[in-house]
N, C-alpha and C positions, 0 to 999 in steps of 0.2 A: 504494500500500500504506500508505503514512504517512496516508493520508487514513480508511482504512479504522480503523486505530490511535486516532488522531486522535477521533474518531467516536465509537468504543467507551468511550474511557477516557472521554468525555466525557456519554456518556447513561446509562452504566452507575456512573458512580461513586456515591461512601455516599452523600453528602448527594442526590445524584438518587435514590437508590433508596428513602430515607427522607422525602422528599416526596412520592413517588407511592406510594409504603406505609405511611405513619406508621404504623398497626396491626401490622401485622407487623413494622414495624423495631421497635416500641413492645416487642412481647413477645420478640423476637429478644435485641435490649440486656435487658431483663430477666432472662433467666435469661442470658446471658453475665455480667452484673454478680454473678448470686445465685452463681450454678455456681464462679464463680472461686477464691471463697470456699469453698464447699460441698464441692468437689473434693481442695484442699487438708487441709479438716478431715476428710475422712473417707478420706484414705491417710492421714494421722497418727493418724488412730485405731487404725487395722488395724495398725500400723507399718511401714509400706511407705516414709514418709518419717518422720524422723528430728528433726525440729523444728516445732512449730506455726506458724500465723500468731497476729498479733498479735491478743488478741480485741476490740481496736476494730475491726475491719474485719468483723466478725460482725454491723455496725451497719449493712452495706451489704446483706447478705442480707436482711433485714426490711424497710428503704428502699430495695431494687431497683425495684419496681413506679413508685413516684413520683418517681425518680432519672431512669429511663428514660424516665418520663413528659413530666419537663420537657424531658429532652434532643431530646427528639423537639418536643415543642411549640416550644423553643426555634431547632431544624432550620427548621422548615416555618416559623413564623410569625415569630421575634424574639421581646423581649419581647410584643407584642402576644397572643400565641401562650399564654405563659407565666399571663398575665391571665387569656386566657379557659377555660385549664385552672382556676383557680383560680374563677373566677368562676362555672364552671360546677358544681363543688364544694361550693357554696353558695347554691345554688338552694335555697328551703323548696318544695316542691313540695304540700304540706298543711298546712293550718292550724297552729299551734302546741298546740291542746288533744292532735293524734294522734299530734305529736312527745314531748309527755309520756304518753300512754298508751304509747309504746313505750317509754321510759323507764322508767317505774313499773310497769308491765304484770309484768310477770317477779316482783319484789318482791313487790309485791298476789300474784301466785298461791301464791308460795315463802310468804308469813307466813298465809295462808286454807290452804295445808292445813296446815300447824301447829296453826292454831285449829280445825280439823276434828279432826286428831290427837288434842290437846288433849280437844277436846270429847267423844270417843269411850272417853277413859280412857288414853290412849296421856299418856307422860311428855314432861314441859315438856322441848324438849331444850335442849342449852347452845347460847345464842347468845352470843360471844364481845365485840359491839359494845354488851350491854344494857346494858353497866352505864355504857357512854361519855355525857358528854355530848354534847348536841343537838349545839352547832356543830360538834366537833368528827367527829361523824357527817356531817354536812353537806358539810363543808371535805373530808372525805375521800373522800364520793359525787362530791361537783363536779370534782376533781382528776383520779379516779377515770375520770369520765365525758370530762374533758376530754384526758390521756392517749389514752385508745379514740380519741377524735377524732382526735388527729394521725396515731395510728400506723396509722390507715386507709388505709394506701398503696394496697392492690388500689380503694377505691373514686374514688379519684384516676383509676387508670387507666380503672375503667369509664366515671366519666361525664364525664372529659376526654379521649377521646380513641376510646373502644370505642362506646358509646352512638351521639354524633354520626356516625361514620364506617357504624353500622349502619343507621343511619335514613336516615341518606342514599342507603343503597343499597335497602332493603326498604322503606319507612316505619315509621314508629310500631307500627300494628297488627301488618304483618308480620314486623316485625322480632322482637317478642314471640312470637310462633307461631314462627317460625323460631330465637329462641337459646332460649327455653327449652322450649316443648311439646313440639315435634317430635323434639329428642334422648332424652324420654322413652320416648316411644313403638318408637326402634330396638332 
């Protein structure tokens, strides 16, 4: 019987179960980590309990995704593990001109219908940054831009950890058909 004990506690335990699931252990610790939080703040709201949490810890519900991430990467591989989330993070997968069309892309259409507006008879509306200087537009785009970047925690998880473990089982092609067409279609 102690062999049978023995056994279980041994193939079943967390760290075995998050090496032959990273994905699912991945999203499991996620919302444990977001929920914990979440939980708390919202019987404080209703007044079911009686005192908040502290709101730094409101800082883990937003870094859940790439908290869980590493912990999980950190499980299965070590540092080594940790890299290759990060490194897979930072793949340019297109040229640099397509990274600024998606960058500028938005802006260009938002100030072209303006200038249509505009051109139509429609009034200059108030933009609030015209009257700023250039750098200081600039410094504040970049900042801007580079904030978005960090706090991209869901794409941490996609493409450290969702991505490779879906290819690996579908491929490339299929794996595409499979996460995104086909749930359209149900």
């Amino acid at each position: 019987m102690s062999t049978i004990a023995k056994g279980f506690s041994t193939d079943m335990g967390v760290r075995t179960f998050v090496i032959r699931h990273p994905l699912l252990a991945t999203y499991i610790l996620m919302f444990t980590i977001a929920w914990s939080v979440m939980i708390p703040d919202t019987l404080y709201s209703q007044g079911i309990i009686s005192s908040p949490l502290p709101e730094i810890l409101e800082i883990f519900t937003g870094w859940s995704p790439a908290i869980a991430t590493l912990i999980v990467a950190v499980t299965v591989a070590g540092r080594s593990g940790m890299s290759e989330v990060f490194g897979r993070f930072l793949i340019w997968r297109v040229g640099f001109p397509w990274y600024m069309v998606g960058v500028f892309l938005l802006a260009g259409i938002i100030l072209g219908g303006i200038g249509l507006h505009v051109l139509f008879g429609g009034a200059m509306p108030v933009i609030p940054i015209a009257g700023e200087p250039v750098w200081e537009v600039a410094l504040t785009f970049l900042v801007g831009i580079l904030v978005l970047f960090i706090g991209n925690t869901e794409e941490i998880v996609w493409r450290g950890i969702a991505v490779p473990k879906l290819q690996d089982r579908y491929g490339a092609v299929a794996c595409v058909t499979k996460c995104l067409v086909e749930p359209a279609f149900r």
